[in-house]
C-alpha positions, 0 to 999 in steps of 0.5 A, a space after each residue: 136736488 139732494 132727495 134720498 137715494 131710497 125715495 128716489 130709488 121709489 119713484 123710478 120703481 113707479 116709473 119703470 113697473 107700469 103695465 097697460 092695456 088697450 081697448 080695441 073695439 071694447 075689448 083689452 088687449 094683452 098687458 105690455 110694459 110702459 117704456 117712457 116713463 110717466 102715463 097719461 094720468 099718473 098721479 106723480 106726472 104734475 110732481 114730476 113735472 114740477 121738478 124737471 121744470 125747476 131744473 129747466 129754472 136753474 138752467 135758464 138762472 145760470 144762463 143769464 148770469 153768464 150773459 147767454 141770455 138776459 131778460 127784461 128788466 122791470 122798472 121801478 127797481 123790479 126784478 129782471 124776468 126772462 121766463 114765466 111758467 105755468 102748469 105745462 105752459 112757459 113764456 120766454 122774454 127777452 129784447 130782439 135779437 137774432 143772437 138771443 133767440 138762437 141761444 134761446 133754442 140752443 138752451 132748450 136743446 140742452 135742457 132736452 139732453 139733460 131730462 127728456 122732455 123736447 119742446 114741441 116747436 110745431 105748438 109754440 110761437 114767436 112774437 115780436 114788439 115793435 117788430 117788423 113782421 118780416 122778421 118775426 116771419 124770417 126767424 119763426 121759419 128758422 127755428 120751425 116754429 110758429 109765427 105769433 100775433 098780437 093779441 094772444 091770450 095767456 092765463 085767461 087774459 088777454 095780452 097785446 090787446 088795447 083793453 080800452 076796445 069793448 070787444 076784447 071784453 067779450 070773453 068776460 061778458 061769455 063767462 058772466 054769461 056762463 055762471 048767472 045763464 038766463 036758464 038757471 034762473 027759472 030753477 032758483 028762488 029769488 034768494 037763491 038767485 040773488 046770493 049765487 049772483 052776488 058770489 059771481 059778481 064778488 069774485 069774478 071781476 077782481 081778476 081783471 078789474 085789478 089789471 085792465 081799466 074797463 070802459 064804462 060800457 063793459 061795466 054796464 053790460 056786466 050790471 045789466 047781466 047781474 040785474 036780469 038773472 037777479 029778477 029773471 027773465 021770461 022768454 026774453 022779457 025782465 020781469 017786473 022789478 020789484 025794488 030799484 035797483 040803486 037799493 038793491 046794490 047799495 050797502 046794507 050799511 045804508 038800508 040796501 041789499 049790500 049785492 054791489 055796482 062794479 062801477 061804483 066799486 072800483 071808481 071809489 078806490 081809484 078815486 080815493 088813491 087819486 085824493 091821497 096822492 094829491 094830499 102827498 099821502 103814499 098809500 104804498 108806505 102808509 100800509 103797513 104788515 102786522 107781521 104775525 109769523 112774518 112767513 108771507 111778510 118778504 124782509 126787504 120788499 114789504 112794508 113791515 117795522 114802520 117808515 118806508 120799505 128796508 130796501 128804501 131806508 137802506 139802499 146801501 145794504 139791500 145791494 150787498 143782500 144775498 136774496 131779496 126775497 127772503 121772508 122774516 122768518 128766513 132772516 131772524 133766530 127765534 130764541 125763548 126771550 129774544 130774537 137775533 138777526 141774521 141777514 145773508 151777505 154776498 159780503 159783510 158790511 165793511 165800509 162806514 156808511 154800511 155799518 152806520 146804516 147796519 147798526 140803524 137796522 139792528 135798532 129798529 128791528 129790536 122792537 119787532 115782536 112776533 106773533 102767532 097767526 097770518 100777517 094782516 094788513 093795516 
């Protein structure tokens, strides 16, 4: 990754100058010399980490593109995604096949070689979609690890389960339970309840409401738990209501106290998508990035100089494009007056139409302006 020879010259010193003691019924035991590598706590070990899992990225790149390993391809022109990493955690995708899963493990054990860090197969899992269990059984044994079943849970979500079901909600209501609990409510004033519940209730939900429709009958278990720490309770009985709640939810736009209704809430944007597409309005290319600085605006993929999405008006020249994912700035030259393009081409425009459609671009991108500040959406 090109780092200097002395900074890396600093983080093996780190590596390789630990001591450590153990506790033995309370009492230490003679220092001894750390042999493999980072300790359990060491402020560089997520650094660290990062760095190898990016080179565990480039492994994973290159086998793909020599056919070792494909992963699935996201419809709607998305990208084709074969690993998903958090943290120490990593998902592998890719359609059924025992070929794929063998090769699979034949990278990891490569990987292994390279940088010392062997996956545990004793902890992980193989699933299977439209698999017949069998089989998934037949190959988990091959390769010593575990067999996996559908639903799993992965970033707080639940994956494989039917949403539609109130029972895989549980975890939500548990962790709705867990910031407005009926205890912490005798501690509070009224409008100490009432700000601390609508902070829950504004940030909370968003992280699944904006992937999974939830039925109404989660969402008013969810309302009824927001509204009994709102008036309290006292040994299992609401207190007494002083102000209906529909005024309570409603916006101080409209006289209310502005806390909010999940169902309402996210009913009216779904709702109002649903009229625009019926009036032939795209809210897609209708939202439009002020670009600002442009670093969070991509150059291809987002809505940015008016019309439709560059990928869209010049499908001609995102195909040759190098990267699509770069951001504005990666493709301009900022001068003092003026600003000059520079996309990067696995091959120059060299037929008629890519000039023609070159050139186009070059027209409409002499009017960006850039500014300071963050983008924004309008």
């Amino acid at each position: 990754m090109k780092f200097p020879k002395l900074w890396r010259k600093w983080v093996g010193v780190c590596l390789k100058s630990s001591w450590a003691s153990v506790l033995v019924n309370g009492s230490p035991t003679s220092e001894f010399k750390l042999q493999r590598g980072l300790r359990q706590g060491d402020p560089l070990s997520h650094f660290l980490f990062i760095l190898a899992m990016e080179a565990q990225d480039v492994i994973m790149t290159r086998a793909g593109k020599r056919g070792a390993f494909k992963g699935i391809k996201v419809p709607n022109k998305g990208p084709c995604i074969s690993h998903l990493h958090y943290a120490e955690d990593v998902i592998f995708m890719r359609e059924w096949s025992e070929t794929n899963i063998l090769n699979l493990n034949r990278i990891l054990r490569c990987f292994y070689l390279c940088s010392g860090l062997k996956v545990d197969l004793n902890k992980s899992s193989l699933y299977g979609v439209g698999v017949e269990e069998e089989e998934i059984e037949r190959m988990a044994r091959k390769l010593k690890c575990k067999k996996g079943n559908m639903s799993f849970g992965f970033l707080g979500l639940a994956i494989g389960a039917n949403m539609k079901r109130v029972k895989f909600w549980k975890p939500v209501a548990e962790k709705f339970n867990t910031k407005l609990p009926a205890r912490k409510a005798k501690c509070l004033s009224f409008t100490e309840r009432f700000v601390l519940a609508k902070a829950v209730m504004g940030a909370l939900p968003n992280y699944y409401f904006s992937i999974y429709l939830a039925p109404k009958k989660v969402i008013k278990s969810l309302d009824a738990i927001h509204r009994d720490f709102i008036w309290g309770r006292k040994d299992g009985k609401n207190k007494i209501h002083w102000i209906a709640w529909n005024k309570v939810v409603r916006s101080k736009k409209y006289g209310g106290f502005g806390t909010g209704r999940l169902r309402s809430t996210w009913k009216d944007i779904v709702v109002a998508r649903k009229e625009l597409d019926n009036m032939g309005i795209n809210l897609k290319e209708r939202l439009a990035a002020k670009v600002g600085d442009g670093r969070k605006v991509k150059f291809w993929l987002d809505n940015w100089a008016g019309g439709l999405l560059f990928m869209d008006r010049y499908p001609e020249l995102f195909r040759i494009a190098k990267s699509k994912q770069d951001n504005v700035p990666e493709c301009a030259i900022r001068l003092d007056d003026k600003t000059l393009w520079n996309i990067g081409w696995t091959r120059p425009p060299n037929n008629e139409v890519e000039r023609a459609k070159w050139t186009g671009m070059l027209n409409v991108l002499c009017y960006v302006r850039f500014t300071t500040g963050t983008y924004r959406w309008g």
